[in-house]
C-alpha positions, 0 to 999 in steps of 0.5 A, spaced: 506 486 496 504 491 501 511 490 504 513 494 498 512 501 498 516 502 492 511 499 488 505 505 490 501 502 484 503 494 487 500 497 493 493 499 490 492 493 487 491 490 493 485 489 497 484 496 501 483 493 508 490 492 509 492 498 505 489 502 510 491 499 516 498 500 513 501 508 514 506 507 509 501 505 504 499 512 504 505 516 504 507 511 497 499 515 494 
């Protein structure tokens, strides 16, 4: 799922720990 950063609802969905150390994850907020 993280590695979908077109799915910005997918990604908050997931646990934060790997969401944070993910950059992209924040530019998908």
């Amino acid at each position: 799922m993280a590695a979908k950063p077109t799915k910005p609802a997918a990604s908050t969905k997931t646990p934060a720990a790997p969401t944070k150390g993910k950059p992209q994850a924040k530019k998908g907020k």
